[in-house]
VEXDRENGU-801635 format. One record per residue (C-alpha): x, y, z. Coordinates in steps of 0.25 Angstrom, whole numbers, plus 5000, padded with zeros to 4 digits. Each point is the difference from the previous one (the first is absolute). Last residue first. Example, Ala and Ser with C-alpha at 12.3 -4.5 7.8 and 13.67 -1.06 7.14 Angstrom:
<kollos>
5055 4996 5029
4994 4986 5002
</kollos>
This chain:
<kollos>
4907 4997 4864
4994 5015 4999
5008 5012 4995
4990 5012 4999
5004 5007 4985
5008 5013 4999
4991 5012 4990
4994 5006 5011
5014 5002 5007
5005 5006 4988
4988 5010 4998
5001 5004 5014
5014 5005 4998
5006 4995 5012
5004 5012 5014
5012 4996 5007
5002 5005 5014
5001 4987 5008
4988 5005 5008
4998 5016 4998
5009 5007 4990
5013 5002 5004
5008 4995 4991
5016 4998 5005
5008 5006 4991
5012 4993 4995
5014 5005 5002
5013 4999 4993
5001 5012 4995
4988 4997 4994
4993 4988 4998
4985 4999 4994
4990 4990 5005
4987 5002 4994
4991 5008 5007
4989 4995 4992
4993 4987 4995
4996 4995 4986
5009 5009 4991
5015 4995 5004
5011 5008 4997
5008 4996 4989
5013 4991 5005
5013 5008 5004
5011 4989 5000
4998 4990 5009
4998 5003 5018
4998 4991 5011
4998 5007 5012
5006 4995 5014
5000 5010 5010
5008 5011 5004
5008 5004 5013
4995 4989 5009
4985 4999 5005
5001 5002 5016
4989 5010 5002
4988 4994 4991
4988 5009 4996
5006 5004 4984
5008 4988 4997
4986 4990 5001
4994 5012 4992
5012 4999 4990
5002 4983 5000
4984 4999 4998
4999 5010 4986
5008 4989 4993
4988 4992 4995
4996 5013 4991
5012 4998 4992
5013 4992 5004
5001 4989 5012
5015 4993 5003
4998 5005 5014
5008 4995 5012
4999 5006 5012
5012 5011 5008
4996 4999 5013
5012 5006 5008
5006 4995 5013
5000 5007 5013
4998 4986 5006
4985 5005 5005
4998 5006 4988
5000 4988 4993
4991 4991 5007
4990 5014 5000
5004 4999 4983
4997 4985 5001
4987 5004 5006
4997 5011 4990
5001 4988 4990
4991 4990 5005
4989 5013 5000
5006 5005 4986
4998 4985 4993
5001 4986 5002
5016 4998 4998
5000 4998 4985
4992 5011 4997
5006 5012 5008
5014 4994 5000
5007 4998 5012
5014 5006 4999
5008 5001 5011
5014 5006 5001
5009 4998 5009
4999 4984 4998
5000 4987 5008
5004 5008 5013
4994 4989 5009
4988 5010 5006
4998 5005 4986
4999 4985 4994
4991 4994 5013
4991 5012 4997
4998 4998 4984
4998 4985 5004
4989 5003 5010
4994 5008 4989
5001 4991 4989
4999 5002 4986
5013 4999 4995
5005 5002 4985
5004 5016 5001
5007 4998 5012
5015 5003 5000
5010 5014 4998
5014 4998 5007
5007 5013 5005
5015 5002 4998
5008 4996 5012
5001 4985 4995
5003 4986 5007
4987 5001 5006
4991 5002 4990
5006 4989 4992
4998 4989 5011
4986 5006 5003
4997 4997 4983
5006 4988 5003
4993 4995 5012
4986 5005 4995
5000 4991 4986
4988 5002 4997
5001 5012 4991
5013 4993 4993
5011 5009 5004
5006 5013 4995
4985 5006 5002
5005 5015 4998
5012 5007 5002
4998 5015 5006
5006 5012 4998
5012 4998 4992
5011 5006 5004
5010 4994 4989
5009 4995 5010
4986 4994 5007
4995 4995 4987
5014 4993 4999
4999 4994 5014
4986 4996 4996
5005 4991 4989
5009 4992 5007
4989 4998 5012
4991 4996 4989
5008 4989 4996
5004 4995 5015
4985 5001 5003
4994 4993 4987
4997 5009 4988
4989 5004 4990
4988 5001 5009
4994 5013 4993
5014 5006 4999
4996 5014 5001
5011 5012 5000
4998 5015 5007
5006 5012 4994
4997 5014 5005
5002 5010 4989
5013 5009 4995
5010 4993 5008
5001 4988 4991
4990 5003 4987
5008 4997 4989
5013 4993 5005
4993 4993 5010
4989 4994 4993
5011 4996 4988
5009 4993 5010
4988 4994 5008
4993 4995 4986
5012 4994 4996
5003 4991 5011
4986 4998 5002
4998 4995 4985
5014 4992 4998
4993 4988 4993
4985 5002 5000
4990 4998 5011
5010 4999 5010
5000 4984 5006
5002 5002 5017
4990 4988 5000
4991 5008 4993
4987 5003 5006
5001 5014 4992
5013 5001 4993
5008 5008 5004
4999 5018 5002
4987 5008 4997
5002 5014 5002
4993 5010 5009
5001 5014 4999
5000 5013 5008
4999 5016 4998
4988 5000 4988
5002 5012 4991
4989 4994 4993
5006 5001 4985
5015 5001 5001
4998 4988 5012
4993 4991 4991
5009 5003 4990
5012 4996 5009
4991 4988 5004
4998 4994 4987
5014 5002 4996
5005 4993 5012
4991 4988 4994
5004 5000 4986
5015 5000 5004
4998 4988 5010
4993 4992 4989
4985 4999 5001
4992 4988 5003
5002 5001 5014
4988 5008 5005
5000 5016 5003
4986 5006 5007
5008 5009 5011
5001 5013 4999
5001 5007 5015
4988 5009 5005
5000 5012 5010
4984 5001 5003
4993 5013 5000
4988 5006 5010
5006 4995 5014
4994 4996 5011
4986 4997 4998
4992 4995 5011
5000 4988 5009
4993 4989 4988
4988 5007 4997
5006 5012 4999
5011 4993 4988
4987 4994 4995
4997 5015 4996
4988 5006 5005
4985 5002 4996
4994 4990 5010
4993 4990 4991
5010 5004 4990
5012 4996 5010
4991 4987 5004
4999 4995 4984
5014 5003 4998
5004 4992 5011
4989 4990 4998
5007 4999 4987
5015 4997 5006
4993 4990 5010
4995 4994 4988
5013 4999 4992
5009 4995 5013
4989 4988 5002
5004 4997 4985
5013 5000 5001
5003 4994 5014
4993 4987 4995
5011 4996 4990
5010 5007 5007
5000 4992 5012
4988 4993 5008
4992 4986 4995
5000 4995 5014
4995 5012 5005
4988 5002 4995
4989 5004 5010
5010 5007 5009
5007 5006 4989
4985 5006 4996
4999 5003 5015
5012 5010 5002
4997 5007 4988
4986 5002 5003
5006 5004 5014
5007 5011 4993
4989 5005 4992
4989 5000 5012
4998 5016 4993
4996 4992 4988
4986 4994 5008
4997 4987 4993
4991 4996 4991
5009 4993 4990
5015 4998 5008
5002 4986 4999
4994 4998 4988
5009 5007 4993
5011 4993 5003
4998 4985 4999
4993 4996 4988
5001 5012 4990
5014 5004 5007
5005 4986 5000
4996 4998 4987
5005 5011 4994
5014 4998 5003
5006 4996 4987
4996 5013 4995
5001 5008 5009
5015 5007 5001
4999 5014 4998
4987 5005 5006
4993 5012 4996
4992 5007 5010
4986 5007 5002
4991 5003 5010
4986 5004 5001
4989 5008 5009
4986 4996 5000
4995 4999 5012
5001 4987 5001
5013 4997 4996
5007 4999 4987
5014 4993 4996
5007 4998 4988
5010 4993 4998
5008 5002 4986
5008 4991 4989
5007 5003 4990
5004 4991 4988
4987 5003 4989
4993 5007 5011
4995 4994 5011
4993 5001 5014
4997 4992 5013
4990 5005 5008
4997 5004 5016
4984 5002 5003
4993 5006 5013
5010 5003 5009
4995 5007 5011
5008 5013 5005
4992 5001 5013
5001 5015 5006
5010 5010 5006
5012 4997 4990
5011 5006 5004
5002 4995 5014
4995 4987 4997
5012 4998 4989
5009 5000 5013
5013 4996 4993
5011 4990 5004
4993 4989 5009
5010 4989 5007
5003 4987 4995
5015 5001 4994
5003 5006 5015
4996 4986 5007
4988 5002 5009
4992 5010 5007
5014 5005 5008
4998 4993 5014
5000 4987 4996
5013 5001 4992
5002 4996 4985
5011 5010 4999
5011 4989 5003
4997 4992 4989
4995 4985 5003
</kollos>
């Protein structure tokens, strides 16, 4: 058992209440209908409650999950009170845990999202008020979005124009081989990448390196140590995500800061890796991991070790908008969060603000709920999933 499970103190911290939606909200939130959306290869949920207010999201990855959400989510949470949101959350796990981890996580993180947006219209605020108030209006982002299909020159090249044209101060490479039994993804990548990385951007941004599980400890160590002369920022899941007693063995055989927990879904795992100094920067990510209640209780985990939250986010487009209100009310995010950018894409017609980066900064909409607003037209045109 963990030392903060005590008597006296309601439980085990990862259980605790993070938000007070009851103080918001002054009457009953019922929810009356929660949907399943598509068009072409987008998906949304879309919910309604009695009284007639509405919220939409856009999920990223549904797909393969729909059942669970059709047969085991939604259910759970028809014709309840949305205020009781975080003990819906609780109880849905409760109801289903034997089939817990991502694939379930998802689609429980995309209704919680929509009862967000649906509860910030009801109430005409931002989820970010919902959520312990607004804290800050912009978000500091780092590039990220690069795979390892590029040669090293191609990718550098990619972020020193992603930085000409965002005036972004931080990004992230992706070094290894992913899953790769210490295997680069093509002969010499890393090593060229790094040389190339440091030559063109080195002291200009911040520079932080993600190995997505690429190395065993004694490999990963030999990597980091370079990071470190190079003053890297962080050095992301070096180890397999599983593998605890390596990633800890690499975190502790470097003075540079190690970045961990985009693939865990676990709060009492989350706890027992902060308290063991697994990583020094935790990174939940906001679907994956259940959602903003699961994730503001990493974040209180967090701030108790002085650690920054930093959470994973490989979203774009309208889905994106979570990672900037979940940034906007949460004291100990790190100095920018994750946002994948490509070369400048037209701007999307069918939902507004889009997400636009300059000098390295996004703003954080501030429209009520999740703050988007979707053409009505498009959403009239998506089709009800059913299974």
């Amino acid at each position: 058992m963990l030392a903060a499970a005590d008597a006296d103190s309601g439980g085990p911290e990862y259980q605790k209440p993070v938000f007070n939606l009851h103080k918001v909200l002054d009457a009953p939130v019922k929810i009356a209908s929660i949907e399943l959306l598509q068009s072409g290869n987008r998906y949304f949920v879309r919910t309604r409650s009695a009284d007639g207010a509405e919220g939409v999201i856009e999920t990223k990855d549904i797909v393969d999950y729909i059942p669970i959400l059709l047969r085991r989510v939604i259910p759970q949470f028809l014709g309840k009170d949305a205020r009781d949101l975080e003990n819906l959350v609780d109880a849905v796990y409760i109801a289903h845990y034997k089939i817990a981890g991502q694939a379930f996580w998802c689609p429980v993180a995309y209704v919680e999202q929509s009862l967000f947006d649906l509860m910030g219209k009801a109430a005409h605020k931002p989820a970010g008020e919902l959520m312990g108030g607004v804290l800050r209006k912009e978000i500091p982002v780092y590039l990220s979005g690069s795979g390892r299909d590029t040669t090293a020159e191609e990718e550098v090249d990619v972020y020193v124009r992603g930085v000409e044209y965002t005036g972004a101060k931080a990004v992230k490479f992706k070094i290894g081989g992913r899953m790769s039994d210490n295997r680069d993804a093509s002969p010499g990548r890393t090593n060229k990448l790094l040389e190339l990385a440091q030559k063109k951007l080195g002291g200009k941004v911040a520079l932080m390196a993600d190995a997505n599980g690429s190395y065993d400890a004694a490999n990963a160590i030999e990597i980091g140590k370079r990071l470190q002369e190079m003053k890297y920022l962080w050095f992301e899941e070096p180890c397999p995500w599983e593998e605890l007693s390596e990633t800890k063995k690499v975190a502790d055989a470097l003075s540079m800061k190690v970045a961990f927990g985009e693939q865990d879904t676990s709060l009492w795992l989350f706890q027992w890796m902060i308290e063991n100094k697994v990583m020094a920067v935790v990174q939940p990510d906001l679907n994956y991991n259940g959602g903003f209640i699961r994730a503001a209780r990493v974040a209180r985990m967090a701030r108790k070790a002085n650690l920054w939250i930093c959470p994973h986010n490989t979203q774009t487009s309208a889905a994106s908008v979570n990672i900037l209100q979940f940034a906007a009310t949460t004291a100990n995010i790190g100095p920018y969060m994750e946002y994948v950018w490509r070369a400048p894409a037209r701007k999307e017609s069918w939902f507004s603000p889009n997400f636009e980066i300059k000098n390295g900064m996004i703003p954080v909409p501030a429209g009520p709920g999740m703050g988007l607003e979707f053409d009505p037209d498009f959403l009239k045109k998506c089709t009800a999933v059913k299974l």
